[in-house]
ROFI-742912 format. One line per field, with one value per atom (N, C-alpha, C): residue in one letter; residue number from 1; x, y, z; atom name. Coordinates in pm, 1 decimal. Example, Ala and Ser with C-alpha at 12.3 -4.5 7.8 and 13.67 -1.06 7.14 Angstrom:
residues 2
res <- [A  A  A  S  S  S]
n <- [1  1  1  2  2  2]
c1 <- [1319.0  1230.0  1320.0  1285.0  1367.0  1290.0]
c2 <- [-569.0  -450.0  -330.0  -225.0  -106.0  3.0]
c3 <- [780.0  780.0  780.0  708.0  714.0  787.0]
atom <- [N  CA  C  N  CA  C]
end
This chain:
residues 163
res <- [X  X  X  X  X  X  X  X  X  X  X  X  X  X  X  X  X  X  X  X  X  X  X  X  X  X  X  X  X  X  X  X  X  X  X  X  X  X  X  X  X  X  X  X  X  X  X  X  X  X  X  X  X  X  X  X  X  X  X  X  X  X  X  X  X  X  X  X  X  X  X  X  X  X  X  X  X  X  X  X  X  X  X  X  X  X  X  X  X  X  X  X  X  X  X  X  X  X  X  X  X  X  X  X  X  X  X  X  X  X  X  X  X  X  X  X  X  X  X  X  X  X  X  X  X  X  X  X  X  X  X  X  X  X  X  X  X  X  X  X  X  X  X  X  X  X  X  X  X  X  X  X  X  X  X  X  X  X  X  X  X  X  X  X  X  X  X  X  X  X  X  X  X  X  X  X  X  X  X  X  X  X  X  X  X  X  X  X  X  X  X  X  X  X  X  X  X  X  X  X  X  X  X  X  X  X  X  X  X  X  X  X  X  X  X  X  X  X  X  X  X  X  X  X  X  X  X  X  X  X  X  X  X  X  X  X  X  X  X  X  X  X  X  X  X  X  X  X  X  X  X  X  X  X  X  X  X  X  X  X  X  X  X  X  X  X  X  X  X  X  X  X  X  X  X  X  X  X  X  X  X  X  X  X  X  X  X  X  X  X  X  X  X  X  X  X  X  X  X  X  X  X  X  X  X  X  X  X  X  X  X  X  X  X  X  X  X  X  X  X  X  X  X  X  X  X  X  X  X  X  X  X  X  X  X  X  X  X  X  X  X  X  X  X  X  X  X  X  X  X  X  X  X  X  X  X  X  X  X  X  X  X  X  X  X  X  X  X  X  X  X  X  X  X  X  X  X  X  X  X  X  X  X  X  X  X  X  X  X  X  X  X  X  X  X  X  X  X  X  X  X  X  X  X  X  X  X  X  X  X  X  X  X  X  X  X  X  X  X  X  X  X  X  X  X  X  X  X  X  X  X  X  X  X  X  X  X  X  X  X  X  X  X  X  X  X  X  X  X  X  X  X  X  X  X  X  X  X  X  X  X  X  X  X  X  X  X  X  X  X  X  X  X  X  X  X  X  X  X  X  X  X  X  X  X  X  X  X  X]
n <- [1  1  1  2  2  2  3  3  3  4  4  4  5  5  5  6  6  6  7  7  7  8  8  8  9  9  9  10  10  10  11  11  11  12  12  12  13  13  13  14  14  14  15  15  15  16  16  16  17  17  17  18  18  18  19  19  19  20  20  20  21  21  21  22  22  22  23  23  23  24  24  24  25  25  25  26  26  26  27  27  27  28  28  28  29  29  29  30  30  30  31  31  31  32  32  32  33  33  33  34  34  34  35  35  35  36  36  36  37  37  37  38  38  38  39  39  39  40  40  40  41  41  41  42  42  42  43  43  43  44  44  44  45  45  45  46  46  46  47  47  47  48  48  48  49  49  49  50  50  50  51  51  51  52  52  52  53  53  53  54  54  54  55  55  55  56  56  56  57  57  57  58  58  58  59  59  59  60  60  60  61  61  61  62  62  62  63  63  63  64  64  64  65  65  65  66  66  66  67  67  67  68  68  68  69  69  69  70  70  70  71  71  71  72  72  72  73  73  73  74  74  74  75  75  75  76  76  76  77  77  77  78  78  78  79  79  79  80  80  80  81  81  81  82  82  82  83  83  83  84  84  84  85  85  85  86  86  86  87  87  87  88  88  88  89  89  89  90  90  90  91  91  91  92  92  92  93  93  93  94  94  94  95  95  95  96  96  96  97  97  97  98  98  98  99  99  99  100  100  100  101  101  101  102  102  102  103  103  103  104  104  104  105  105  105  106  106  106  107  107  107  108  108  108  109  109  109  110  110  110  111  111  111  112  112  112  113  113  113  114  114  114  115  115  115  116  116  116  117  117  117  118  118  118  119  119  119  120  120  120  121  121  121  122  122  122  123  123  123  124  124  124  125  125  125  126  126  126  127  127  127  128  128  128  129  129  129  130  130  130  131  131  131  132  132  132  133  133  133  134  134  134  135  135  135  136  136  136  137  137  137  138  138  138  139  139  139  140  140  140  141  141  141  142  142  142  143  143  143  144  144  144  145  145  145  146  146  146  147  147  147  148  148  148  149  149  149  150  150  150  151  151  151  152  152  152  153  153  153  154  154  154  155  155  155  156  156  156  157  157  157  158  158  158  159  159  159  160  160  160  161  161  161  162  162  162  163  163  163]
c1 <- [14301.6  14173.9  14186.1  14135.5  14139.8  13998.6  14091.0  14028.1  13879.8  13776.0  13594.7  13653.7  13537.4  13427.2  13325.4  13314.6  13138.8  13098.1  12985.1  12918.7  12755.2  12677.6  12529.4  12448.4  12401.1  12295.9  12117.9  12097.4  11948.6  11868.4  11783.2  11691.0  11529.3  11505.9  11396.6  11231.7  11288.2  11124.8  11203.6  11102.7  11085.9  11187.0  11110.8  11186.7  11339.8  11376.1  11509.6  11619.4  11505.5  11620.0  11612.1  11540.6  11483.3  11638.7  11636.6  11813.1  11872.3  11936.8  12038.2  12055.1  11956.5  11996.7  12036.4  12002.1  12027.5  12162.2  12246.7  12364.1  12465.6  12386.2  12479.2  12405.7  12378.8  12373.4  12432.3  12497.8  12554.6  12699.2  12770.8  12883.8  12941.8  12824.7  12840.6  12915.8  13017.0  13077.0  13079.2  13103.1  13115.9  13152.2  13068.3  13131.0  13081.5  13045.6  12984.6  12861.3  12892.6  12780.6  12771.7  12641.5  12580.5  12473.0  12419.1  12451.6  12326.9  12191.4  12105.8  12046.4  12044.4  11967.0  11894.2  11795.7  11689.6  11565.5  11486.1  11332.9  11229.8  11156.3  11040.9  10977.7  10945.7  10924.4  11021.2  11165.3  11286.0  11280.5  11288.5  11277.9  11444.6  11430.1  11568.9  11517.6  11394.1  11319.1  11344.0  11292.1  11278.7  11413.5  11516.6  11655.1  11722.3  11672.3  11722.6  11632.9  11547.4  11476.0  11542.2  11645.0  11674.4  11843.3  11871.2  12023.1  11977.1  11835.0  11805.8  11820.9  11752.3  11772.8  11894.7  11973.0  12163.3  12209.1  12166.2  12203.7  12138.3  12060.1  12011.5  11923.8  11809.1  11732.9  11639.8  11590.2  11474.8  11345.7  11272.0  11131.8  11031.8  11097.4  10949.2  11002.5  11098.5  11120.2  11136.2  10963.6  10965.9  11016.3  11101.5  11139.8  11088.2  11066.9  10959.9  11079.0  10989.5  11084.5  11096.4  11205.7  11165.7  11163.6  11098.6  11068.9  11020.7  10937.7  10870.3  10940.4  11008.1  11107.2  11248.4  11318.4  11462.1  11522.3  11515.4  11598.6  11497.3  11584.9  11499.3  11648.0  11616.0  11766.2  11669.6  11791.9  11720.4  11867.2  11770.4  11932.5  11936.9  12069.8  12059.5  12284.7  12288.4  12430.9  12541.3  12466.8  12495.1  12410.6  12425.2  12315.4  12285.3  12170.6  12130.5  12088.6  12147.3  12074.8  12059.3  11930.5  11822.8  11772.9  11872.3  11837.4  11784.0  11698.2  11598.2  11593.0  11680.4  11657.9  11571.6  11439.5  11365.5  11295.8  11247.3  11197.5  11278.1  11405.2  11488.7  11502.3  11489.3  11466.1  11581.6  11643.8  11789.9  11847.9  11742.6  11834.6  11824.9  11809.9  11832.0  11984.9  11968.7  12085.7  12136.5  12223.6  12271.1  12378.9  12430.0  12507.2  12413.9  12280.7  12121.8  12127.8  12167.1  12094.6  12158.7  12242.0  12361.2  12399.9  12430.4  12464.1  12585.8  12663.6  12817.5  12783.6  12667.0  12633.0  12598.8  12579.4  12523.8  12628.1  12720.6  12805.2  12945.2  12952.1  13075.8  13106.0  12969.3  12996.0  13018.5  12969.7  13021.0  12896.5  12826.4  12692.7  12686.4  12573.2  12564.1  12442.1  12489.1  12409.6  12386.3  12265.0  12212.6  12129.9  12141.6  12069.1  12021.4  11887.0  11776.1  11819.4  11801.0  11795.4  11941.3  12042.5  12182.6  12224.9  12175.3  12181.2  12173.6  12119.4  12089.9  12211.8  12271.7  12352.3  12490.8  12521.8  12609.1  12748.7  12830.8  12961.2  13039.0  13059.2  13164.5  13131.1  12995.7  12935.6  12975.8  13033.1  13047.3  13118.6  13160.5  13268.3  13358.7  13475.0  13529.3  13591.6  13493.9  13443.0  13308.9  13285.3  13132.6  13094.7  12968.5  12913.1  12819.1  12820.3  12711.0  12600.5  12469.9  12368.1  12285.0  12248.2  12172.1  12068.7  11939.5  11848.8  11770.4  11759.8  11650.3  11544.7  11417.5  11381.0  11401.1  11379.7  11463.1  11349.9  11271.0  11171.2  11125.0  11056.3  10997.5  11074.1  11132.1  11227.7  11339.3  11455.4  11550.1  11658.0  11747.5  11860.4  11917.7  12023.6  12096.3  12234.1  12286.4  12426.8  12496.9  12620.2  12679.6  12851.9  12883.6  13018.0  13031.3  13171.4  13240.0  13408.0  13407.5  13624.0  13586.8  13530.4  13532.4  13563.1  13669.1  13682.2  13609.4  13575.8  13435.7  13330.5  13329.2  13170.6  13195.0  13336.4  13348.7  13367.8  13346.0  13312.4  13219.4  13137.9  12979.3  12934.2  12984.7  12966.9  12923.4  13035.5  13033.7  12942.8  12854.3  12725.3  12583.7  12581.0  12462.5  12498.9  12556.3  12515.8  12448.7  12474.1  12408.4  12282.6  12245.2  12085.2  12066.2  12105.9  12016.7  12003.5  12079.8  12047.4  11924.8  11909.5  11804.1  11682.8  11673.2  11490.2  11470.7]
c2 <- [-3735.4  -3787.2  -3937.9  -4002.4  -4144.4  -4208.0  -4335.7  -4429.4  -4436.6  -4426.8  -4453.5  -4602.3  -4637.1  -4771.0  -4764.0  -4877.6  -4920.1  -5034.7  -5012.3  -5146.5  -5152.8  -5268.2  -5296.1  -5354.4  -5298.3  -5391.4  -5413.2  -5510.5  -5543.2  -5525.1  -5436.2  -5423.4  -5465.1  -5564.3  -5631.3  -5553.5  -5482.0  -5412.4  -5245.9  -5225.4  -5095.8  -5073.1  -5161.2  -5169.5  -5226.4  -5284.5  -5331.0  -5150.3  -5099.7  -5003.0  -4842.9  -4859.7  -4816.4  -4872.6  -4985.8  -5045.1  -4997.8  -5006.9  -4960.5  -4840.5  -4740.8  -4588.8  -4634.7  -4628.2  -4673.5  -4690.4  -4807.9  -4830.7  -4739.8  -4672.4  -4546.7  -4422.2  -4368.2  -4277.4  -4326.2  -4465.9  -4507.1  -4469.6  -4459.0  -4467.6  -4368.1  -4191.4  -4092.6  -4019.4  -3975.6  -3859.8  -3687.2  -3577.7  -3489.4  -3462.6  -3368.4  -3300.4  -3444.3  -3496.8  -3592.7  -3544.5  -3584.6  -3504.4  -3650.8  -3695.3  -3823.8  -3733.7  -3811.2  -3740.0  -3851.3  -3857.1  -3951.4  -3918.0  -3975.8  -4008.9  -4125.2  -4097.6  -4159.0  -4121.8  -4194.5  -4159.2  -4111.2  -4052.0  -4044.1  -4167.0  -4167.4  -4325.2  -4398.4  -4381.8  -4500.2  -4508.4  -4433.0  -4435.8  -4360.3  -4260.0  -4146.2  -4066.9  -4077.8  -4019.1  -4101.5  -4224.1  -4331.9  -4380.7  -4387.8  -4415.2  -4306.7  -4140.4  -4015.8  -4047.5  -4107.8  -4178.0  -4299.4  -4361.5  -4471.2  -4397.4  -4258.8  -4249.3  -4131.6  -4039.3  -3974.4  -4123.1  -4212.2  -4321.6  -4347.1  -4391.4  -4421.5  -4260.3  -4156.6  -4040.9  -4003.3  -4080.2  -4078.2  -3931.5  -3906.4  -3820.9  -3864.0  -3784.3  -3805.9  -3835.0  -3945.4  -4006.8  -3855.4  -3740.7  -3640.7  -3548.0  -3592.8  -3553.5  -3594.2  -3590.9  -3724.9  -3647.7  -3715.6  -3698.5  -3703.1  -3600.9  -3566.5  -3475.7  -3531.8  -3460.2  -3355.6  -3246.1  -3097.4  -3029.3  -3105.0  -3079.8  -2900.3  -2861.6  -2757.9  -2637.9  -2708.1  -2582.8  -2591.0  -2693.6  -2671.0  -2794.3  -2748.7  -2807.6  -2821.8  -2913.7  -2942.9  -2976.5  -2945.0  -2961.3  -3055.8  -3123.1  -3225.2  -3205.5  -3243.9  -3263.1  -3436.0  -3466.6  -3606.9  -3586.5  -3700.2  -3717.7  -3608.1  -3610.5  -3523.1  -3405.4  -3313.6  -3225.9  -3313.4  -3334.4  -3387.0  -3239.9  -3238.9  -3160.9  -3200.4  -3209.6  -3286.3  -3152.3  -3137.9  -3059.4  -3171.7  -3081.9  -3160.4  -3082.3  -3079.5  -2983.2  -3042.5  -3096.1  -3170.9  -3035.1  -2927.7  -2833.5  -2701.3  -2705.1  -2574.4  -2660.7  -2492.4  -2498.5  -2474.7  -2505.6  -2558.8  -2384.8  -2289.6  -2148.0  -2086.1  -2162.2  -2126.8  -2088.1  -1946.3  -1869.2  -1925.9  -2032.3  -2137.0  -2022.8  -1900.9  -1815.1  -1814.8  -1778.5  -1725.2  -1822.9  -1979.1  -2078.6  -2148.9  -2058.6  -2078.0  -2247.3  -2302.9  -2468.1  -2460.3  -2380.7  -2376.1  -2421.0  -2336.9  -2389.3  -2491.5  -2615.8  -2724.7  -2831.0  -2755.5  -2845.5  -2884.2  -2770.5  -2770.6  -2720.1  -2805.6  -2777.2  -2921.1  -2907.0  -2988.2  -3118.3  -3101.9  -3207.1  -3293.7  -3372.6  -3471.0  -3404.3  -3400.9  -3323.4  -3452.0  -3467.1  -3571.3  -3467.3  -3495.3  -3439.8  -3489.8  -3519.6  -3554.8  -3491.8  -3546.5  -3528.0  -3417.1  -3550.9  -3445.7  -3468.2  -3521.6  -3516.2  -3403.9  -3267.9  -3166.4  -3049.5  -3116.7  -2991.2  -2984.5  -2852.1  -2862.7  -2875.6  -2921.2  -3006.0  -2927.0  -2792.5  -2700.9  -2716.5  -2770.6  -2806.0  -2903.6  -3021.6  -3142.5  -3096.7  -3196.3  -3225.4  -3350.4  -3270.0  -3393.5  -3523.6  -3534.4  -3694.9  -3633.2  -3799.7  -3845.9  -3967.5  -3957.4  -4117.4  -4085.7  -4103.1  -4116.9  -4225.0  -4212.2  -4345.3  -4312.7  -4450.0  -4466.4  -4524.7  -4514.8  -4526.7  -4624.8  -4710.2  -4753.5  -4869.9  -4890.6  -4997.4  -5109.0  -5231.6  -5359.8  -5469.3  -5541.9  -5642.4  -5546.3  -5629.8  -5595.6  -5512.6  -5489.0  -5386.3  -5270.7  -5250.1  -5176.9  -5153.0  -5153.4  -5164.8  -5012.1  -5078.4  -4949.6  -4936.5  -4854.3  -4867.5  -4740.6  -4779.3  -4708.3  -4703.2  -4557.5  -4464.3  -4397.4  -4398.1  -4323.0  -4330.1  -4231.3  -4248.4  -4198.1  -4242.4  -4225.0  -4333.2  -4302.5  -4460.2  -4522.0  -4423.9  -4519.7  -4548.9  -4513.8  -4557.8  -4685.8  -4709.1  -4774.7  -4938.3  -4931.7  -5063.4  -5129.6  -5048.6  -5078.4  -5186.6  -5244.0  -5380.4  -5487.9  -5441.4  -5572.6  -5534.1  -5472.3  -5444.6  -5488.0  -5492.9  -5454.3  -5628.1  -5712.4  -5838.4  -5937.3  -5888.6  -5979.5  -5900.0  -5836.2  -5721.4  -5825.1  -5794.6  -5914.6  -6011.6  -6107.7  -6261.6  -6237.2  -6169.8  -6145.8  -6197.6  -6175.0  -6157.4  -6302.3]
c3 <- [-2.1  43.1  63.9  194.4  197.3  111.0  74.3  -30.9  10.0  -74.4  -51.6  -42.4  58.2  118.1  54.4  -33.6  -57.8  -19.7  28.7  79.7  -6.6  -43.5  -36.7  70.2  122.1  221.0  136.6  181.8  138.2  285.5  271.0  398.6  373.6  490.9  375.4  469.7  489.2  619.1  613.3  658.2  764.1  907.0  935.4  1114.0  1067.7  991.0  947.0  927.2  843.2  794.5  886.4  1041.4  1136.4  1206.4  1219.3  1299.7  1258.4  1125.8  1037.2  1071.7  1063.8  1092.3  1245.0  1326.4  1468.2  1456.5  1377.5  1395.4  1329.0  1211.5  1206.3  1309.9  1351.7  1493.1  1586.0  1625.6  1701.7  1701.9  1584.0  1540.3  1500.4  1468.1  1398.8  1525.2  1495.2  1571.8  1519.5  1622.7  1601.5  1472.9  1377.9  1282.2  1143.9  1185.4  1057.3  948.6  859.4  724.9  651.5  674.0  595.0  485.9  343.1  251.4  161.5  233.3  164.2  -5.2  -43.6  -178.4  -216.7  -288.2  -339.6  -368.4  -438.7  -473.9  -333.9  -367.6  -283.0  -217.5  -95.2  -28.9  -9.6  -16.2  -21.2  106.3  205.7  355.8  391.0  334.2  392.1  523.0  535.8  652.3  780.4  735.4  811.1  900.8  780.1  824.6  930.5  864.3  974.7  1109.8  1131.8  1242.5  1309.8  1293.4  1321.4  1380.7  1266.9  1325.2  1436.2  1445.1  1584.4  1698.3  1709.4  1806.0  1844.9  1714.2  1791.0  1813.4  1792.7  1849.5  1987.0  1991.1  2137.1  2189.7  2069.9  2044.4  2108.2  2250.8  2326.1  2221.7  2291.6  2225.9  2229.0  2299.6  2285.8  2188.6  2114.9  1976.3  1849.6  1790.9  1674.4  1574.6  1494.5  1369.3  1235.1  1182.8  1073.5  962.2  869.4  746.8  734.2  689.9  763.5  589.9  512.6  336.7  375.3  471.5  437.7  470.2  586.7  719.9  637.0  614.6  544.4  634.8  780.8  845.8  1003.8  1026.5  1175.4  1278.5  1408.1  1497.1  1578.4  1629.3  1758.4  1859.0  1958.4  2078.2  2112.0  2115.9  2210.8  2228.0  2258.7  2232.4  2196.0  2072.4  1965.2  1890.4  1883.5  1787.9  1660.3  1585.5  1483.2  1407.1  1306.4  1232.2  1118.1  1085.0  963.4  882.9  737.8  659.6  539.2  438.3  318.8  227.4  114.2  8.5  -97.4  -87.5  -218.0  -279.6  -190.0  -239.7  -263.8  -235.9  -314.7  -496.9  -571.3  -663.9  -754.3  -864.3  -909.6  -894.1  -924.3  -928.6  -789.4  -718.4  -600.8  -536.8  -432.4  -419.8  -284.7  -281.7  -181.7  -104.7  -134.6  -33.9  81.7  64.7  138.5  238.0  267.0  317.1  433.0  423.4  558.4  600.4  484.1  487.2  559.9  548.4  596.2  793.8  845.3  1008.1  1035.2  963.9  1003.3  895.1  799.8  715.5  817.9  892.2  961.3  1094.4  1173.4  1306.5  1368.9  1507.1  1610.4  1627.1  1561.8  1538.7  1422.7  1418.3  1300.7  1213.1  1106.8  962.2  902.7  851.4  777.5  702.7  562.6  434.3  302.8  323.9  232.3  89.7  -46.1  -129.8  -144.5  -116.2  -92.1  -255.1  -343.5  -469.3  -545.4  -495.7  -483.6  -492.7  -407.2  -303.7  -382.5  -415.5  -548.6  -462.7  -552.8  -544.5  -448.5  -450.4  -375.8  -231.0  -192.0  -62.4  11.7  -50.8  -99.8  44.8  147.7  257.5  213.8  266.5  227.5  266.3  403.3  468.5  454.9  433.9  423.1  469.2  422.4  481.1  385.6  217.5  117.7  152.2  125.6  170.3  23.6  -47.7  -175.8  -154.2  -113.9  -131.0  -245.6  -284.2  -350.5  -339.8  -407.8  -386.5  -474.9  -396.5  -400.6  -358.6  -477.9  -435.1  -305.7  -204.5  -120.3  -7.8  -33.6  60.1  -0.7  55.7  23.4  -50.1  -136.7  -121.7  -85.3  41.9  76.6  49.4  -7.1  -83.4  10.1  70.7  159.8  74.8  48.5  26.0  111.3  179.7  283.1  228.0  347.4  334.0  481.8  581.8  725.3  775.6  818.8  910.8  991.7  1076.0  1194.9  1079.8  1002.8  924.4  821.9  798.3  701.0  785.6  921.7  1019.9  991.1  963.1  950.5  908.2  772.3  767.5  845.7  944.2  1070.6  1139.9  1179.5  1249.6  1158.2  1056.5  952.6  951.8  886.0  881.4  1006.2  1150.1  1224.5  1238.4  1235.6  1197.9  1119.7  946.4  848.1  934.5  982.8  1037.5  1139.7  1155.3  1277.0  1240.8  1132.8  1054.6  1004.0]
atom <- [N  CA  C  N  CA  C  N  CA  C  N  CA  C  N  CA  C  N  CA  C  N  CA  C  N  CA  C  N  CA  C  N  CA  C  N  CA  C  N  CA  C  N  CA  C  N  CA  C  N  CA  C  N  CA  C  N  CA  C  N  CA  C  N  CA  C  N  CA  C  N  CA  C  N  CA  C  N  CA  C  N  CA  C  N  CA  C  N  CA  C  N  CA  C  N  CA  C  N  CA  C  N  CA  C  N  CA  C  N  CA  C  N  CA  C  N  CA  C  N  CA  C  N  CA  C  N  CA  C  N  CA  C  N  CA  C  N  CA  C  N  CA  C  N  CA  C  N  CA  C  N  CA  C  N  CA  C  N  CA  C  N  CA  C  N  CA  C  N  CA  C  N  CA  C  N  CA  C  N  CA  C  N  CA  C  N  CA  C  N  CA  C  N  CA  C  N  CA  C  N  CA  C  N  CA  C  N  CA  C  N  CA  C  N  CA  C  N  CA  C  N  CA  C  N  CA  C  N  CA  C  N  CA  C  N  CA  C  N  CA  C  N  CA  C  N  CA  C  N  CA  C  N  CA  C  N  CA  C  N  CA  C  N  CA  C  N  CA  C  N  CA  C  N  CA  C  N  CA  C  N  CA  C  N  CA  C  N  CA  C  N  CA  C  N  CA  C  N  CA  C  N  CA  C  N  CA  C  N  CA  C  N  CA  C  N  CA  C  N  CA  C  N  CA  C  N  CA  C  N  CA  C  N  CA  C  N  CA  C  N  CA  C  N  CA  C  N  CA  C  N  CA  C  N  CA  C  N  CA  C  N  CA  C  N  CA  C  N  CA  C  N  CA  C  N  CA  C  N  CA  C  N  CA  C  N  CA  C  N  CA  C  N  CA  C  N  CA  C  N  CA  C  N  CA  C  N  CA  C  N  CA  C  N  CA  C  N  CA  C  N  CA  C  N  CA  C  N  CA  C  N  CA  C  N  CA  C  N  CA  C  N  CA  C  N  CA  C  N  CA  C  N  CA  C  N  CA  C  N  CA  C  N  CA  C  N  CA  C  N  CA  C  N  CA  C  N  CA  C  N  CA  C  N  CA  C  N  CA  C  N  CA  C  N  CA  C  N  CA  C  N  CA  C  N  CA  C  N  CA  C  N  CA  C  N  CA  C  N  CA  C  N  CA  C  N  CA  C  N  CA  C  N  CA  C  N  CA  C  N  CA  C  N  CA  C  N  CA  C  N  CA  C  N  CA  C  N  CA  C  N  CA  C  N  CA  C  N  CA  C]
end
């Protein structure tokens, strides 16, 4: 397995961490599994909204949390597929839930409350995202062993300078 990348970013808005996803949908290629965590309100929604944009997810498909449905597909670029396990329940029978179609296809899987999703699921590239809040904004803590993702750095600091 190649060596994890960690990075911290401080995102001090909304629309800040709205880019950020943007610049990862920009960068996500075929077969990518990003892997959000955090509290309720951190903005893992917000951010899968920012990487539909750099995935180039038509505006007449808004991005909404799919907490109730499981999963939500979008088309752009790339297939997005936005799964959310906050409401499967720990004895839940994960053979049933067919993760394997959206863990290991030809699209980008982004998954809410991937804190969840037990270890044997686990892929082994990622693009981990940590969620928390931070004074008036974010902190976003980024683990990978993907090479295109582990660039990222160099995109996310001239964003901060922006503000």
């Amino acid at each position: 397995m190649k060596k994890k990348f960690k990075y911290t970013y401080y995102s001090p808005s909304a629309e800040d961490t709205l880019r950020v996803g943007e610049i990862i949908g920009k960068k996500a290629q075929a077969g990518d599994v990003i892997l959000l965590s955090g509290d309720l309100g951190t903005g893992k929604t917000w951010l899968t909204k920012g990487i539909a944009k750099g995935l180039e997810v038509p505006p007449e498909y808004p991005v909404t949390s799919p907490t109730f449905t499981f999963v939500h597909e979008y088309p752009g670029r790339l297939l997005l597929y936005h799964l959310d396990l906050y409401r499967l329940e720990e004895d839940v029978d994960w053979s049933v839930l067919g993760l394997e179609e959206y863990l290991f296809n030809e699209g980008v899987t982004v998954i809410e409350w991937a804190e969840r999703l037990p270890v044997f699921f686990h892929p082994s590239y990622f693009l981990k995202i940590f969620i928390s809040f931070a004074n008036a904004g974010r902190k976003i803590e980024f683990v990978t062993n993907v090479e295109h993702f582990k660039t990222i750095v160099y995109h996310l600091r001239p964003v901060y300078k922006q503000r």
